[in-house]
VOMAR-426440 format. One record per residue (C-alpha): residue number from 0; residue in three letters; x, y, z. Coordinates in steps of 0.02 Angstrom, whole numbers, plus 50000, padded with zeros to 5 digits. Example, Ala and Ser with C-alpha at 12.3 -4.5 7.8 and 13.67 -1.06 7.14 Angstrom:
2
@nr->0 | rest->ALA | X->50615 | Y->49775 | Z->50390
@nr->1 | rest->SER | X->50684 | Y->49947 | Z->50357
//
This chain:
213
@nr->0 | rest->UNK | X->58476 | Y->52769 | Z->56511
@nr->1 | rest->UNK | X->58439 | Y->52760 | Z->56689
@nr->2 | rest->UNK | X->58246 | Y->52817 | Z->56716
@nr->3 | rest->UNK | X->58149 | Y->52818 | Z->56904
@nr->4 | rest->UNK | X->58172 | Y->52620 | Z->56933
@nr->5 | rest->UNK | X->58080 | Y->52454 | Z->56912
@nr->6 | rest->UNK | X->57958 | Y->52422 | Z->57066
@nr->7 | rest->UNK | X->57889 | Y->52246 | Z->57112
@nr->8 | rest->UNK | X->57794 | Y->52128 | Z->57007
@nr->9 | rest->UNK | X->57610 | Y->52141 | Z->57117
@nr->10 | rest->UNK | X->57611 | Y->52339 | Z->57093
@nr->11 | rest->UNK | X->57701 | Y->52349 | Z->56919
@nr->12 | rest->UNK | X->57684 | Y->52257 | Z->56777
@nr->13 | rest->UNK | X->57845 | Y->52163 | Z->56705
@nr->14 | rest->UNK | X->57883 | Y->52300 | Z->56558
@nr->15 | rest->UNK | X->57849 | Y->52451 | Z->56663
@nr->16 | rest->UNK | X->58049 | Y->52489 | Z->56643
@nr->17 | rest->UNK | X->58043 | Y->52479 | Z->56457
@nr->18 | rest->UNK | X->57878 | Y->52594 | Z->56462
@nr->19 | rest->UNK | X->57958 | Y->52722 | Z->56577
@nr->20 | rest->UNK | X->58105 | Y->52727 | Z->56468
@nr->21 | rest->UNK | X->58015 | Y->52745 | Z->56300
@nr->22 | rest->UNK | X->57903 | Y->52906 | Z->56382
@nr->23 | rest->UNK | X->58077 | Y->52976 | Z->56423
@nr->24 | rest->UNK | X->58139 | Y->52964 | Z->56240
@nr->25 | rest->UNK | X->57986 | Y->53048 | Z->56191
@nr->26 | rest->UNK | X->57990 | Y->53197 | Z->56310
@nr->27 | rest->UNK | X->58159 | Y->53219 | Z->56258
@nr->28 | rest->UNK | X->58156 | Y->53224 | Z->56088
@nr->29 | rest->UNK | X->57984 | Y->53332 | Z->56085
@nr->30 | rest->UNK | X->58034 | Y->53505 | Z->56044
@nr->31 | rest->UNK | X->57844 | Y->53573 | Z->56083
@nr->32 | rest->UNK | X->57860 | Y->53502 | Z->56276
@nr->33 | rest->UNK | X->57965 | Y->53633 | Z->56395
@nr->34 | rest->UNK | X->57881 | Y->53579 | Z->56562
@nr->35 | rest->UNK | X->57896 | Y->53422 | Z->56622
@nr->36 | rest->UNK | X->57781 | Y->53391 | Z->56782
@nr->37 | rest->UNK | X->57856 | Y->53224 | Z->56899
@nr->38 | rest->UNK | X->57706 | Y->53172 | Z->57003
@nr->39 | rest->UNK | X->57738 | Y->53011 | Z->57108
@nr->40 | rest->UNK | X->57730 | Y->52899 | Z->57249
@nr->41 | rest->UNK | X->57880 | Y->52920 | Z->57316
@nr->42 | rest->UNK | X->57874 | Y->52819 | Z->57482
@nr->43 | rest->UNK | X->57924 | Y->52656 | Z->57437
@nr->44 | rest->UNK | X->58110 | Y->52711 | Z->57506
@nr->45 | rest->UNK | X->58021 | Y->52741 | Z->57659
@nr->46 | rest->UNK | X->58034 | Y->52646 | Z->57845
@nr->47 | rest->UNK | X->57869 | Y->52693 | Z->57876
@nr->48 | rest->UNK | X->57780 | Y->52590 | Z->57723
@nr->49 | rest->UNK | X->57609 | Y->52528 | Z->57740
@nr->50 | rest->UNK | X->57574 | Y->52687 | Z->57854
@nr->51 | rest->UNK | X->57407 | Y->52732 | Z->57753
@nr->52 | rest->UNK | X->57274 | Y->52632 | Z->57797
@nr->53 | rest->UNK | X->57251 | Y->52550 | Z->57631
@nr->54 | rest->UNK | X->57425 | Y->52498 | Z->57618
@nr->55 | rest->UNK | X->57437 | Y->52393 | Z->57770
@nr->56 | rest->UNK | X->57387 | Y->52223 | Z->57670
@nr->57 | rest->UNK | X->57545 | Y->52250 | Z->57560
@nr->58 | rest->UNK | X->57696 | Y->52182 | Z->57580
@nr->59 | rest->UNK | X->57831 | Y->52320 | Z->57534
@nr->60 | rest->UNK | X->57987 | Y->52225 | Z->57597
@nr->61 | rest->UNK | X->57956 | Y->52101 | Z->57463
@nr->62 | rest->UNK | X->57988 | Y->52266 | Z->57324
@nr->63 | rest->UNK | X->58146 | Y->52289 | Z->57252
@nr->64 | rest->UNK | X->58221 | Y->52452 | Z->57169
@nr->65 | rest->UNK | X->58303 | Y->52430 | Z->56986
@nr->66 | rest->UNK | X->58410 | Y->52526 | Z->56866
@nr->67 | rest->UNK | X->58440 | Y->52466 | Z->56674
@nr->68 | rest->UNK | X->58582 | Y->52358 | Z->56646
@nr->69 | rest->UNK | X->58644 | Y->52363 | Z->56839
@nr->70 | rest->UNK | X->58635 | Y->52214 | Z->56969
@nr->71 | rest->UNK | X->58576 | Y->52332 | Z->57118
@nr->72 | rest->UNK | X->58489 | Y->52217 | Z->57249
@nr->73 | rest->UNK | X->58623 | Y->52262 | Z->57362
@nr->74 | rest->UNK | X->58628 | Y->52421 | Z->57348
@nr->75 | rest->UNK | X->58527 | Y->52568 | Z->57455
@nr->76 | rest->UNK | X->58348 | Y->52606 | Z->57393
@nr->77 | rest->UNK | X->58351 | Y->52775 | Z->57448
@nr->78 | rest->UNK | X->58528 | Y->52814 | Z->57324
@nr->79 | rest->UNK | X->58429 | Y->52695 | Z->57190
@nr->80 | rest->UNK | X->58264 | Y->52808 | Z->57204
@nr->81 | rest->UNK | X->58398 | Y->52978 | Z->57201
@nr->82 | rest->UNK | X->58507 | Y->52893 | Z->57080
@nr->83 | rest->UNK | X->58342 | Y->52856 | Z->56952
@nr->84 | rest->UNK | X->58267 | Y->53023 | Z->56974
@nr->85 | rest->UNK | X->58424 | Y->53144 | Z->56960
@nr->86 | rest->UNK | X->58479 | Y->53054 | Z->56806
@nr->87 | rest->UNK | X->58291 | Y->53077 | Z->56719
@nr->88 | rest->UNK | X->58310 | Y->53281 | Z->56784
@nr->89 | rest->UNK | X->58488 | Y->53289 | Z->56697
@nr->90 | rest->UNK | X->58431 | Y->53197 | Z->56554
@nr->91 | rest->UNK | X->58300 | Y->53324 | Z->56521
@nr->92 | rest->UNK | X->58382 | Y->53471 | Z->56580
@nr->93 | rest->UNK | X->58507 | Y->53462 | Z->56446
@nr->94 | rest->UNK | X->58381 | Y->53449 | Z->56307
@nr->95 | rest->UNK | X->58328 | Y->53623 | Z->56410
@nr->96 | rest->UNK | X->58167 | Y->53568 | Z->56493
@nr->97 | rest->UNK | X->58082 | Y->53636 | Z->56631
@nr->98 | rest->UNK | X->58068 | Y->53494 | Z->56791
@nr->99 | rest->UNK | X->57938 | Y->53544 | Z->56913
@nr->100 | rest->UNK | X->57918 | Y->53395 | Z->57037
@nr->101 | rest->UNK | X->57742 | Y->53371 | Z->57139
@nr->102 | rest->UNK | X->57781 | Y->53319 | Z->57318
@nr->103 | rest->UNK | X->57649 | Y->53178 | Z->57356
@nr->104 | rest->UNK | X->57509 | Y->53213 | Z->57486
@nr->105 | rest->UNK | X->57507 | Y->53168 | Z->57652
@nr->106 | rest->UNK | X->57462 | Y->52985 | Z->57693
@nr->107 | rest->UNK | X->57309 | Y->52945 | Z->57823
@nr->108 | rest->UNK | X->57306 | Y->52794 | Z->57924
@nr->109 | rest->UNK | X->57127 | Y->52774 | Z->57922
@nr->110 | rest->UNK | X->56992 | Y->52795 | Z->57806
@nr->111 | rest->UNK | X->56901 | Y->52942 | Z->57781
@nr->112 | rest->UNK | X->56746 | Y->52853 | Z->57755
@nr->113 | rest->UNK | X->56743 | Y->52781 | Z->57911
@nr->114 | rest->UNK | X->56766 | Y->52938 | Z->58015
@nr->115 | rest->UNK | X->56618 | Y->53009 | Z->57921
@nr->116 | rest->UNK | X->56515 | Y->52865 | Z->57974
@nr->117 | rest->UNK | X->56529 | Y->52903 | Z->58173
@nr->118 | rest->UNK | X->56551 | Y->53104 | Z->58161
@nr->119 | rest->UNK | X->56388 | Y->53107 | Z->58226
@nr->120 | rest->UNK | X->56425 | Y->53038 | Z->58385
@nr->121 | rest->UNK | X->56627 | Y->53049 | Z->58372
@nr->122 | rest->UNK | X->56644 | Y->53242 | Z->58299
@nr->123 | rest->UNK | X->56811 | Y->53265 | Z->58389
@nr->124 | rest->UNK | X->56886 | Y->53071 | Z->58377
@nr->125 | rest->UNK | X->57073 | Y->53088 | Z->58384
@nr->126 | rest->UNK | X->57083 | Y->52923 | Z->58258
@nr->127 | rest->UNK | X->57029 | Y->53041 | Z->58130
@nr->128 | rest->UNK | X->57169 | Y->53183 | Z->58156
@nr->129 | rest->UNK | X->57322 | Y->53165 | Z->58080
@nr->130 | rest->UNK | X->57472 | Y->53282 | Z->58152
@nr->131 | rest->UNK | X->57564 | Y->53395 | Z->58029
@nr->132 | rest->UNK | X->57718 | Y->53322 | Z->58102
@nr->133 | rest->UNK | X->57689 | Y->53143 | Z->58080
@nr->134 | rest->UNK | X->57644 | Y->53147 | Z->57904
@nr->135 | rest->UNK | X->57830 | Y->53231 | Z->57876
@nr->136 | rest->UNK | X->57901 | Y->53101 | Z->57976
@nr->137 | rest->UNK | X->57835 | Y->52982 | Z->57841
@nr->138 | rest->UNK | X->57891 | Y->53078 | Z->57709
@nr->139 | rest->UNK | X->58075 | Y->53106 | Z->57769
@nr->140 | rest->UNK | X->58169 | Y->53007 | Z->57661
@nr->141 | rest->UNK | X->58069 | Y->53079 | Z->57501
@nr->142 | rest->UNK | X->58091 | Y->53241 | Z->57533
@nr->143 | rest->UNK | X->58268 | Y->53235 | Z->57594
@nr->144 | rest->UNK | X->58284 | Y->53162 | Z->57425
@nr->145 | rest->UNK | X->58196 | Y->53293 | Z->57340
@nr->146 | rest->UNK | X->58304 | Y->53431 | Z->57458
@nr->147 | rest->UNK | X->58470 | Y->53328 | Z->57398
@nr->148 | rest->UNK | X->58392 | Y->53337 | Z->57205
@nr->149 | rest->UNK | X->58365 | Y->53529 | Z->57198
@nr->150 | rest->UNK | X->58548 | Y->53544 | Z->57284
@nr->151 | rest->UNK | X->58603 | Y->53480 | Z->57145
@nr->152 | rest->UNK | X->58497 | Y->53544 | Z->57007
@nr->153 | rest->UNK | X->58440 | Y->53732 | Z->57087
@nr->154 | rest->UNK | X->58331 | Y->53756 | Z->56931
@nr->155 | rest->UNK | X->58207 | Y->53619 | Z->57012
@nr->156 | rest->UNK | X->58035 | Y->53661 | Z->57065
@nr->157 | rest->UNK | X->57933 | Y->53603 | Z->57216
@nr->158 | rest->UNK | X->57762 | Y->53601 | Z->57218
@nr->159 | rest->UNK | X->57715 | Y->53532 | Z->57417
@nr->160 | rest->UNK | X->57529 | Y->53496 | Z->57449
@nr->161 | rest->UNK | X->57576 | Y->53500 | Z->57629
@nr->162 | rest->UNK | X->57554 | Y->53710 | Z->57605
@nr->163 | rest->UNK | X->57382 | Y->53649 | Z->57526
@nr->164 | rest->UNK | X->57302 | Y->53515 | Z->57648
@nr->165 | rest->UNK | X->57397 | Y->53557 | Z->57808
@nr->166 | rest->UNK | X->57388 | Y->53693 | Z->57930
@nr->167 | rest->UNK | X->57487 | Y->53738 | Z->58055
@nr->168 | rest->UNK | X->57472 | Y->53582 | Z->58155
@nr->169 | rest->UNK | X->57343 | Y->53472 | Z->58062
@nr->170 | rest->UNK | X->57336 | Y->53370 | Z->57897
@nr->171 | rest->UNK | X->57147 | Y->53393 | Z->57849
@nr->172 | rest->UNK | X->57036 | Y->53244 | Z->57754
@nr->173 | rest->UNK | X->56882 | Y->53346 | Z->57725
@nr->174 | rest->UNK | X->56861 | Y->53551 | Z->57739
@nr->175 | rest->UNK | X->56681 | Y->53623 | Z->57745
@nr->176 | rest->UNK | X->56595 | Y->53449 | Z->57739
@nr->177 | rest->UNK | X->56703 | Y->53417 | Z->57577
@nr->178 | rest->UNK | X->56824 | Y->53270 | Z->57571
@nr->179 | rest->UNK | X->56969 | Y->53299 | Z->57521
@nr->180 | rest->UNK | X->57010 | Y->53100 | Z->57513
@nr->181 | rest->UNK | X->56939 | Y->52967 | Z->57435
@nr->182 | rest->UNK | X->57038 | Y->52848 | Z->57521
@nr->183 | rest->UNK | X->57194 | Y->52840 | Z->57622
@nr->184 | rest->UNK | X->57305 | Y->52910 | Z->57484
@nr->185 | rest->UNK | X->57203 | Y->52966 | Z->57345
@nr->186 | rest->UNK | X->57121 | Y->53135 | Z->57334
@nr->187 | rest->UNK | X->56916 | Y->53130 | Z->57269
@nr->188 | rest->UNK | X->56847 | Y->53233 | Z->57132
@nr->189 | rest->UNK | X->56818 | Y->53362 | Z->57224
@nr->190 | rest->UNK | X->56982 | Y->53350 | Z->57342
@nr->191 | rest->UNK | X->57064 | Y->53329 | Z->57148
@nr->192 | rest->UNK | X->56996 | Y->53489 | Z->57092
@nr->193 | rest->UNK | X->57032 | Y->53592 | Z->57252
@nr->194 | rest->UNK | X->57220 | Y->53521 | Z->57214
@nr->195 | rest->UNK | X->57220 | Y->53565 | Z->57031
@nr->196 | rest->UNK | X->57164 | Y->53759 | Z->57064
@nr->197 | rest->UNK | X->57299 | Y->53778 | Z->57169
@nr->198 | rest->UNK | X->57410 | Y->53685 | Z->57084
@nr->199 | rest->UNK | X->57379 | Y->53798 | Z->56928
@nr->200 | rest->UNK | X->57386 | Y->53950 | Z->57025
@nr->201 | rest->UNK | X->57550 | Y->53929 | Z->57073
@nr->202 | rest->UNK | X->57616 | Y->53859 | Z->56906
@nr->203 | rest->UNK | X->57552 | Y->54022 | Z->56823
@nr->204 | rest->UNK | X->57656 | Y->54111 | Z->56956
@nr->205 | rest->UNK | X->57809 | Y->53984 | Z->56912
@nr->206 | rest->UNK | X->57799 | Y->54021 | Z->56695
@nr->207 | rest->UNK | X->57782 | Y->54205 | Z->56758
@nr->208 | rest->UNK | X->57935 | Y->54199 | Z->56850
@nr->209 | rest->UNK | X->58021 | Y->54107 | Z->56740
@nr->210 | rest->UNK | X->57982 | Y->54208 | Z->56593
@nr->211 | rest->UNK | X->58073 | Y->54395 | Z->56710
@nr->212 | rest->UNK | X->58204 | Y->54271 | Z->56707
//
């Protein structure tokens, strides 16, 4: 059973494979769960690693991508990341579940913190902006992963927090005097709940939809 990889001892600990396997068994062998929400950090496929300003100390090179019962340190991590998560979808499509997959949020390469600290004198520092278009340069490979995925499996759902944090041009850390961030690439409480409302709106639109269907 091949589940969403093995990743590096300093960020994982030894039996995360066996874990991750075991909650798979579980979801698909519950009869009560029809939804079955992916939420990740999908980056580590990425060129652009260490991008967010509290990933710059880490050294992602040194990661490798695993599958169960496969010697695959030679093989791409980008098909090893599709290859993990397309197998988990048709795993769990066959016992008829619903996959909705949560697109991560953008990465900042600074801390939010610290542009907070000189707004007063620095309202319209350009360290503190973060264009729309570089933040889905550094998500490329993920989401042409994710594209490749609902190819593949067209019952697949997107959820992109892009639609949520991003306007037109901009990738926002705060809105209102409210951070969104509580670092580089976590949301706060509050940033959390502004996500969840959303979040829940449109998944009441998604069992609506699916239920006409």
């Amino acid at each position: 059973m091949h589940w969403p990889l093995h990743i590096g001892q300093q960020m994982m600990p030894q039996n995360c494979r066996q874990k991750n396997e075991k909650s798979l068994e579980v979801v698909l062998n519950a009869p009560s769960i029809h939804t079955v929400i992916f939420s990740f950090f999908g980056n580590y496929t990425s060129t652009k690693l260490g991008f967010a300003a509290g990933l710059n100390h880490v050294d992602f090179a040194t990661f490798k991508l695993s599958r169960s019962g496969h010697d695959a340190s030679s093989e791409n991590k980008v098909y090893l990341f599709y290859l993990g998560l397309e197998n988990a979808v048709r795993l769990l499509e066959q016992k008829g579940k619903s996959i909705i997959i949560v697109i991560d949020i953008p990465e900042l390469p600074f801390f939010p913190r610290d542009c907070i600290k000189r707004s007063t004198l620095f309202r319209s520092d350009e360290a503190c902006k973060l264009q729309k278009s570089i933040a889905l340069e550094v998500q490329k490979d993920l989401r042409e992963i994710l594209n490749r995925l609902v190819t593949a499996h067209p019952k697949v759902r997107l959820y992109d927090s892009f639609n949520l944090l991003c306007d037109k041009d901009i990738c926002n850390f705060e809105n209102d005097k409210m951070l969104f961030y509580r670092d580089s690439d976590h949301l706060s409480l509050r940033g959390s709940t502004f996500f969840a409302k959303d979040f829940l709106k449109w998944l009441a639109n998604f069992r609506m939809k699916c239920n006409f269907e």
